[in-house]
N, C-alpha and C positions, 0 to 999 in steps of 0.2 A: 812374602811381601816385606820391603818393596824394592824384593832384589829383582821379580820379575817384571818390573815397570819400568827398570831401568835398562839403558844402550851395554852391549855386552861390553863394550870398550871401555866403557867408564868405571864397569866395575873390574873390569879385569886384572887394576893395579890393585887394588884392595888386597891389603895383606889380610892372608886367615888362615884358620887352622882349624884340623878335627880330636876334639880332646874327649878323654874314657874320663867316666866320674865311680866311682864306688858305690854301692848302697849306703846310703846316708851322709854323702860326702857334700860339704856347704858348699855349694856353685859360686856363691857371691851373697853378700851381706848388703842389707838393706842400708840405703843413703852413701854406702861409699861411691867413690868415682869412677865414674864407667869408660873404659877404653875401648870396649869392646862390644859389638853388638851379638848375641848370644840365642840361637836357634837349637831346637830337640830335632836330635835326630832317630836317636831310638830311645826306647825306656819310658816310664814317667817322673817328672817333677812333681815335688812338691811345691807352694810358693805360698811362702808365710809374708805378709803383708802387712803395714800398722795398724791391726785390727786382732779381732776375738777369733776368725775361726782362718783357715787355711784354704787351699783348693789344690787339685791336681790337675796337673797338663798331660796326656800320652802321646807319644808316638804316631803318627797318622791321622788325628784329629783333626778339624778345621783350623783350630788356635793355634796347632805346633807348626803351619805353615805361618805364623806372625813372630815376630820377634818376642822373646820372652823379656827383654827389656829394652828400652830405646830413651836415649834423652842423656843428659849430663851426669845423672847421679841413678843409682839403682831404686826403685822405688819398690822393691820390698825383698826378702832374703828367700833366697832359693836352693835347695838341698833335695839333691838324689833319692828318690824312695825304692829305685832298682836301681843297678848298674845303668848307667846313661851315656847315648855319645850326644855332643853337642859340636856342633858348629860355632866358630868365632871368628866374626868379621869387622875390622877395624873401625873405631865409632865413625870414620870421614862417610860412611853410607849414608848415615844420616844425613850429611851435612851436603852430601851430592844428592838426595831426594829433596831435601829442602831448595839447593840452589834449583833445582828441575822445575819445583813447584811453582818456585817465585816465577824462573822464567818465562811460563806458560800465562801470568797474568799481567808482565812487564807492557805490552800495548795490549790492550782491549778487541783491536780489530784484526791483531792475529789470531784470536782464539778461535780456537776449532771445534764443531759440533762433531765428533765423531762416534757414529754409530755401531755396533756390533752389524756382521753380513746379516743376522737374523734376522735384525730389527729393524734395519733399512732397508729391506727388499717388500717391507711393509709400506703399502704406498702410503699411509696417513704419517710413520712415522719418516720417511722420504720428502716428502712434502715440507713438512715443519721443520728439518735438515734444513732444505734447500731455502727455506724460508731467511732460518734466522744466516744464512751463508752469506743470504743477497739482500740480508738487512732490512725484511719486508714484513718484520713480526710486530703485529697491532702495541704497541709499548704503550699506556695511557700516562698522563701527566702525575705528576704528583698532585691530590687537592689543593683548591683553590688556596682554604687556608694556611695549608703547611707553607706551599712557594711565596705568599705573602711573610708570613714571620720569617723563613730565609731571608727574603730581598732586604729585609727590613732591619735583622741583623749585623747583616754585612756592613750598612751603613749607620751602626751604632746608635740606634735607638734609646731613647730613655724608657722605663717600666710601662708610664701611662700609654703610649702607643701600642705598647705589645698587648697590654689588657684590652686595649680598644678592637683590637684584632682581633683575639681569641673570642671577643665579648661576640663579634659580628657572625658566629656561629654559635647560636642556644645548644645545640646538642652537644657539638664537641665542649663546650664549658662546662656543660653540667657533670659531662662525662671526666675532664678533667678535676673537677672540684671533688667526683666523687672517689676516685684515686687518688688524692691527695690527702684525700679520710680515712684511706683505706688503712690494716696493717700491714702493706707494703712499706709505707712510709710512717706510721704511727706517729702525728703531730700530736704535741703537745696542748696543743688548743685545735677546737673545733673549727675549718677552714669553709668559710660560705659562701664568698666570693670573690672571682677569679684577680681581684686585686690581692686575696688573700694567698695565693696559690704561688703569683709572682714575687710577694716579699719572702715568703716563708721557702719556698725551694729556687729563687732567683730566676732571671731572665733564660739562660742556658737549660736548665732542667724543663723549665716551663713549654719551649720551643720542642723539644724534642719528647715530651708528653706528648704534644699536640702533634707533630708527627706520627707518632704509635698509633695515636687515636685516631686520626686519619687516615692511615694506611690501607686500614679493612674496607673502604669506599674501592678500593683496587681489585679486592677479592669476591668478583661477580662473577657469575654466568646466567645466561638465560632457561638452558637447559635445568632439569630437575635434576637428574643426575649428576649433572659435572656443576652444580651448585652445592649440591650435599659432597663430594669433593672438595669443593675448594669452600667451604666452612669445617671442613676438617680438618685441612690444608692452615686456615688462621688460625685453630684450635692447639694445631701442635706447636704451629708458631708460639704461639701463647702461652705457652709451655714453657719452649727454652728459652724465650724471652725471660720469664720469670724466675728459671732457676738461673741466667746469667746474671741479673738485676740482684739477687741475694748474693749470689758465688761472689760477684765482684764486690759487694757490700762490706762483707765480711773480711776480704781480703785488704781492703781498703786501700790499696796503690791503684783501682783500677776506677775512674769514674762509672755508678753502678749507672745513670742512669745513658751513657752513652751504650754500656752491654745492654742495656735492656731493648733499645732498638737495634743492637747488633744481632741480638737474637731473634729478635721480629724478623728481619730480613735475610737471615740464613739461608730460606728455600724460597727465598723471591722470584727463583727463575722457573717457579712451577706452575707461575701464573698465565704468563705467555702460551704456555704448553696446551695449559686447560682450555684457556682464551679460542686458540686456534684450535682444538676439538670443536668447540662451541662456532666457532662459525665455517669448519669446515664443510662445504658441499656435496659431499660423498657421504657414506654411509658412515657416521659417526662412529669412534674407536671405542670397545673394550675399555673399563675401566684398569682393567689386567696389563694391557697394553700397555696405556698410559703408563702405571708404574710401572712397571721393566724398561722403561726408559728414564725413571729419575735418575738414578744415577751417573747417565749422561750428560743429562739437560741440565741439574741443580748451578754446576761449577760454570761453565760457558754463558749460557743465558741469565744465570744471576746477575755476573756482573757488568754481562753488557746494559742490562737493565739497569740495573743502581749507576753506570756513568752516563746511561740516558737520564734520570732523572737529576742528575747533577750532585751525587751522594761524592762524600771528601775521599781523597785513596782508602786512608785506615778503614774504611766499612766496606767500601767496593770491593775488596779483597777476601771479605767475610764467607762470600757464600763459595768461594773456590776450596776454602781450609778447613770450610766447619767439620766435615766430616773426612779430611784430613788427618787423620787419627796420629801419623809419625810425622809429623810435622814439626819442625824445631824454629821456635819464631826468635832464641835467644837465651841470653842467659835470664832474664827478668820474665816473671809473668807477663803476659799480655792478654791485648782485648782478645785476640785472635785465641790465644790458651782457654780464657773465661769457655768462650763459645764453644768450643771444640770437646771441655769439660762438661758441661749444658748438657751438648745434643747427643756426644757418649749416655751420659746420664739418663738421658730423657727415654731411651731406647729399653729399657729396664724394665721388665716386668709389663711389658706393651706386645713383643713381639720374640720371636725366635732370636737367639743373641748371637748363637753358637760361632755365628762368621765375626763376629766384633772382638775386639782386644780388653783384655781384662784393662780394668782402669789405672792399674797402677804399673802397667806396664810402657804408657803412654810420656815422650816429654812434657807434656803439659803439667802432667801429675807431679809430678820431681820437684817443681817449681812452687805447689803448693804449700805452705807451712801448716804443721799440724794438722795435717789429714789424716782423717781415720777410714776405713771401708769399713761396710756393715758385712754381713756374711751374702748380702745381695746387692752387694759393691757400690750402694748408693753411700754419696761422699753424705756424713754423716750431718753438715752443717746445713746443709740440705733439705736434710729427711727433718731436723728438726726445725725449719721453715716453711712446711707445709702449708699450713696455715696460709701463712702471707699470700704464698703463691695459688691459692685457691683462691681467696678473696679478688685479688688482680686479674686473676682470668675471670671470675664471674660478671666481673665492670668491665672488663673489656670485651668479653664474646659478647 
């Protein structure tokens, strides 16, 4: 990856080469600049990282088919623990995965749902294919109150209107108020109400709180099953919502409270998916089913979703890159980097990793100042925000 995703022609000019390394010969030093993108071919590495302990890669693994580094700068030092060959292929791969990436979300209604033969010959997953092709997939509005504070926005509202508006839903205020108390945000004075909400985090944060909070009105089913689904489905949301709302916090170039609905909406297009199980007329799909098709459906029908509900480019974009692991958005952090760092993260200690890229192998990572990895690669600033991020998800599941 993600030499096999791309047109043979494209990589065909990529200069590269196959280099012998010694037992204990330094491949490359952490933070210097990378010109090269760098794959094991025999052997194992070691790879020492800004952190306490080490890790190894071998030869034939799942990892030693990902790049052992990718991005502008090396994000951590890597040395030979046997004789090693390696692979080295000029950094522009990146930069032709990137432009590939970008191209596949430059119009909306060229994207294409395409399925493995396997999973298509599956008539529920056939179906929902043909659905979202011929643009007949149940897509529900955004809440009342969210499309209201947009409209309202855009024609430059003063404070008391917007409280008028958030006021006109008791739940969502309360729920807002209590977020606002939360230590997500730790005010300085106890916040009571939602005129209090609006002077203290302004008009922009306040709208896109209320967003958040609204969102989960989307995340239904009628079914017992494919309900307990998709409250699992908002659960993880809520998750990398939260460690994106810290990540960017801390980093502080990236507005936290715009990551934090960037990460709400990451796997927005698994709504649809659930949606149309839920009122499919055949014999309802396998939970199992279901997933072995996320991977298809997240990036395609996320964002056809987020431009039906009228979401700005820079989020629409979100749910195509989140798990976008080599993705190069630039030389600067970005919201798209935040998120991508998130839902790497978020995968940790949850599930089987072995197909994922170490975190410091990723360009997102390069870009972070002062990161550290724990010896279970959780970004350190993180692990010590825990807290925050527990209290946010309890107010909001």
């Amino acid at each position: 990856m993600p030499l096999r995703q791309l047109d043979i022609q494209a990589i065909s000019g990529l200069a590269h080469k196959t280099l012998t390394y010694a037992e204990q010969s330094v491949i490359f030093i952490y933070e210097q600049s990378a010109d090269y993108v760098y794959y094991l071919l025999s052997g194992i590495i070691t790879i020492l990282p800004n952190a306490e302990k080490s890790y190894q890669i071998a030869a034939g693994s799942t990892r030693a088919h990902l790049p052992i580094n990718s991005g502008q700068h090396f994000g951590a030092t890597v040395v030979a623990s046997t004789e090693v060959k390696i692979l080295v292929v000029d950094v522009d791969l990146t930069q032709l995965w990137t432009a590939k990436s970008k191209s596949e979300i430059s119009f909306v209604e060229l994207m294409d749902l395409t399925l493995p033969e396997t999973l298509d010959n599956q008539p529920f997953l056939h179906s929902f294919s043909k659905a979202y092709r011929e643009n007949k997939l149940n897509i529900s509005p955004l809440p009342n109150i969210a499309l209201r504070l947009k409209e309202a926005l855009t024609h430059d509202v003063g404070a008391q209107d917007v409280i008028d508006i958030i006021q006109s839903d008791p739940g969502i205020a309360n729920t807002l108020i209590r977020l606002a108390n939360s230590p997500l945000y730790a005010p300085s004075m106890k916040i009571t109400s939602c005129q209090d909400v609006v002077t203290c985090l302004g008009l922009s944060t306040s709208a896109n709180l209320v967003t958040c909070i609204s969102l989960k009105q989307l995340f239904v089913c009628h079914d017992r099953q494919l309900m307990a689904a998709m409250q699992n489905l908002w659960r993880r949301s809520l998750y990398v919502s939260s460690l994106s709302f810290v990540l960017a916090e801390e980093v502080s170039s990236i507005n936290s409270d715009e990551a934090l609905l960037a990460g709400l909406i990451s796997d927005i297009g698994l709504i649809p998916l659930l949606r149309f199980a839920d009122q499919y007329p055949d014999e309802q799909p396998e939970i199992e089913q279901l997933e072995s098709a996320v991977p298809f459906v997240r990036a395609p029908v996320g964002t056809l979703m987020l431009n039906s509900l009228g979401f700005s480019d820079n989020l629409m974009s979100i749910p195509h890159h989140s798990e976008d692991w080599h993705y190069e958005s630039g030389g600067r952090l970005s919201l798209i980097d935040i998120v991508i760092l998130a839902k790497l993260h978020s995968y940790f200690g949850f599930q089987k990793t072995h197909h994922l890229p170490f975190i410091n192998t990723i360009p997102a990572y390069a870009k972070l100042k002062n990161a550290k990895l724990t010896p279970d690669f959780s970004l350190n600033v993180l692990r010590q925000a825990n807290q925050r991020i527990k209290a946010a998800i309890t107010i909001l599941a």
